[in-house]
N, C-alpha and C positions, 0 to 999 in steps of 0.2 A: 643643395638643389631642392628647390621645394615640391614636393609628392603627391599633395591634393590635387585629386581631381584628373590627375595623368593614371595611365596603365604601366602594367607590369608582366612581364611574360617569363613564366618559371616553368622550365621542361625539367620533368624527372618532382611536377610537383604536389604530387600525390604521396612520396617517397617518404623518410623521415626528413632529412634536411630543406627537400623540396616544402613540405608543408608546413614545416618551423615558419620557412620563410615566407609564404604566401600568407600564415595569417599577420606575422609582421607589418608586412607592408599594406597588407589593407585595415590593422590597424590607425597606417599613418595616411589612410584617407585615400588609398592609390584603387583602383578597378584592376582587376588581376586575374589573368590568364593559367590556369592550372593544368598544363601540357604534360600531358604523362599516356601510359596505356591502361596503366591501373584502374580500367572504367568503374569499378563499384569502390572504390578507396575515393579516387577525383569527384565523382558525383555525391560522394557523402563530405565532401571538406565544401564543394560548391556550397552545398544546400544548409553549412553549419557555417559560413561565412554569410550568404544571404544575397543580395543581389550588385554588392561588390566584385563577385569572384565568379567565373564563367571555368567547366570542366571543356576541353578542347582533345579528344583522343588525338593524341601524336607518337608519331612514330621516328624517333628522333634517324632513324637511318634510311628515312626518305626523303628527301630534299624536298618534293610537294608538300608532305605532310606537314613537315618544320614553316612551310610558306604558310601555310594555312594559319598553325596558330598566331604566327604572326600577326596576319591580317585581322585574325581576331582582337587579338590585343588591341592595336590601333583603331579598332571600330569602336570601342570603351573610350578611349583620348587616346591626345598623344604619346605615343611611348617612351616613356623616360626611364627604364629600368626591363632590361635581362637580365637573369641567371640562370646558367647552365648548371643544373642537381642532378641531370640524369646517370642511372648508375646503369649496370646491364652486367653477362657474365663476364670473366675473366678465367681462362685459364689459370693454373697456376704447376708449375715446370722448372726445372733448371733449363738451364742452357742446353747441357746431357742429360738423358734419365739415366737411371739406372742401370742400363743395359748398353749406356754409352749411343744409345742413338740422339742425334740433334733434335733438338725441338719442334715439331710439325709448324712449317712458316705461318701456314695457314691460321695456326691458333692464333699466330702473335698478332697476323693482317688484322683479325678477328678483335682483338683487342684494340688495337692503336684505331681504328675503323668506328668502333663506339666512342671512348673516350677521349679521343685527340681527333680524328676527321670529323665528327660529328657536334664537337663544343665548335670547331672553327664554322661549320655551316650554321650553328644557331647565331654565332657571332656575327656571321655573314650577313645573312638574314634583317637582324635585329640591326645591324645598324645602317643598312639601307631601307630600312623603315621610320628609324630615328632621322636618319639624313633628309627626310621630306618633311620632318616636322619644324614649327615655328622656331627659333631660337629663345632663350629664356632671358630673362635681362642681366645674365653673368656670362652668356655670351654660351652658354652650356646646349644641350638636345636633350645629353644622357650618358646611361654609364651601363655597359654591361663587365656582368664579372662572371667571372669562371671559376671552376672549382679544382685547384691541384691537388695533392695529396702531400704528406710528410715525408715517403718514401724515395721521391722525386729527388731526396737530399741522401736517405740513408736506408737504400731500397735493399729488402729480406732477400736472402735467398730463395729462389725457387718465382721471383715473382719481376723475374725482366720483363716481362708483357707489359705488365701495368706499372711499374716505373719508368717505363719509356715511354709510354704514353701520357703517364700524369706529369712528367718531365718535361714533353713535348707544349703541354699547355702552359706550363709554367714558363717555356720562352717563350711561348706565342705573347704573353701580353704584353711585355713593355713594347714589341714589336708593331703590333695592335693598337696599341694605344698613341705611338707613334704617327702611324697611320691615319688614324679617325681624328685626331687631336685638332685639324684644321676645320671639321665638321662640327665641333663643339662636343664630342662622343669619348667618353673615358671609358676605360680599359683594366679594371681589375682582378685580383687572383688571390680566391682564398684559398689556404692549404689545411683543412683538418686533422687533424690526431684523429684520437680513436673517440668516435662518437655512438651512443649507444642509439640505433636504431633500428625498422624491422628487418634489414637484412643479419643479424644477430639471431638463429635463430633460439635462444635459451633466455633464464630468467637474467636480472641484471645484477642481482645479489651474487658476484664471485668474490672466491677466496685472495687473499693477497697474492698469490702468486701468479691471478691474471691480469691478463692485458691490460685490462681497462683501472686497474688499479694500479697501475705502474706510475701514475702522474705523479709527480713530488705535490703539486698542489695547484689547486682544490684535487682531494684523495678520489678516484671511484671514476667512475664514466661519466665525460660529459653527456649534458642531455642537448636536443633538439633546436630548441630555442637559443642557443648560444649563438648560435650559426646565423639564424633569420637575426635577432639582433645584430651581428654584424654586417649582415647586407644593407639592412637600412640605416647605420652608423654610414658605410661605404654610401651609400647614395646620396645622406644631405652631406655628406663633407664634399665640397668642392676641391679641394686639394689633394683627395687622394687619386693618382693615376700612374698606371704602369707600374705598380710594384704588386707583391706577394704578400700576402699578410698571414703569418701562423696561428692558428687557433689551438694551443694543443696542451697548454697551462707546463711549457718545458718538457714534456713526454718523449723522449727517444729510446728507440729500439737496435736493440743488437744485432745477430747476423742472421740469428729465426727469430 
């Protein structure tokens, strides 16, 4: 799909992975919507991009706010590119605590309600905003993609919240993708390993027995940019839709 000159609308993209991908794609000539709350992070990536990139305060767990940046995006061109990067808290709990009592539902609402009801309304969104734009001559609009997790596959103890939620988006897409597929609108899903960004909060030099150096290879934390390169791989390829794509260099985790 060709990128110049269309918009892009990245929530959560002020974040590490968010702003990987936002100078990516206005690398590849796209205008780009930087939807995050992060206002003094979003306004210093706007003003270090230049007048490709527009900061849009969003609130990804408002349905108006999400319409907004939308609109914005489409006001730069036709929108041919979402991604959903937004991150938010997560509890994290067993099933039982400690003391045998069940998990407070509310945390879990609380989670699945960020990561899973809120990628589906940006989903929403963005492609009833693609669905008004012109066709491209491969017969395409666009492609949004969404962000799963690893754990989705081989989720920790103590963190059902956020496996069922990052779960939850990982079957949304071929579903999704399904769907839109007659609008010319593709539907993908990345799943990252462990990538080193500012929700970390320490240095990035750890010892072999962290996380981030668990990869058989490349050794040590991926960095930021891995991510934004694969989104705009994911965008000119026409052929990719309704699948999952790993990013994680072979990385798997045990039971903590």
């Amino acid at each position: 799909m060709e990128l110049t000159g269309a918009s892009a609308l990245v929530t959560g993209g002020a974040g590490g992975l968010g702003a990987a991908t936002v100078r990516r794609l206005s690398q590849a000539g796209m205008h780009v919507v930087i939807a995050d709350l992060a206002e003094d992070r979003g306004q210093e990536l706007a003003k270090e991009i230049g007048d490709d990139a527009r900061f849009v305060r969003t609130d990804v767990t408002d349905e108006e706010s999400v319409r907004t940046a939308v609109d914005a995006a489409s006001e730069l061109g036709p929108l041919r590119v979402s991604v959903a990067a937004h991150g938010g808290p997560a509890a994290r709990s067993r099933v039982l605590g400690r003391d045998d009592e069940p998990y407070p539902l509310d945390l879990f609402r609380q989670t699945l309600e960020i990561f899973l009801t809120r990628t589906f309304c940006v989903l929403q969104q963005a492609a009833a905003a693609m669905a008004r734009t012109s066709k491209l001559e491969s017969g395409q609009r666009g492609v949004i993609i969404n962000t799963g997790e690893y754990r989705r596959v081989r989720g920790q103890a103590g963190q059902s919240d956020y496996s069922a939620a990052k779960g939850g988006v990982v079957g949304l897409g071929l579903v999704a993708a399904r769907d839109l597929s007659p609008l010319g609108i593709r539907v993908m899903t990345i799943a990252p390993g462990t990538f080193f960004t500012p929700a970390f909060r320490f240095g990035r030099g750890r010892g072999p027995g962290e996380v981030g150096n668990s990869c058989p290879i490349p050794s040590g934390w991926a960095g930021r940019d891995e991510y934004g390169m694969l989104v705009r791989q994911i965008a000119e390829n026409d052929y990719l839709n309704g699948e999952v794509i790993r990013i994680d260099g072979a990385q798997r985790f045990g039971l903590r």
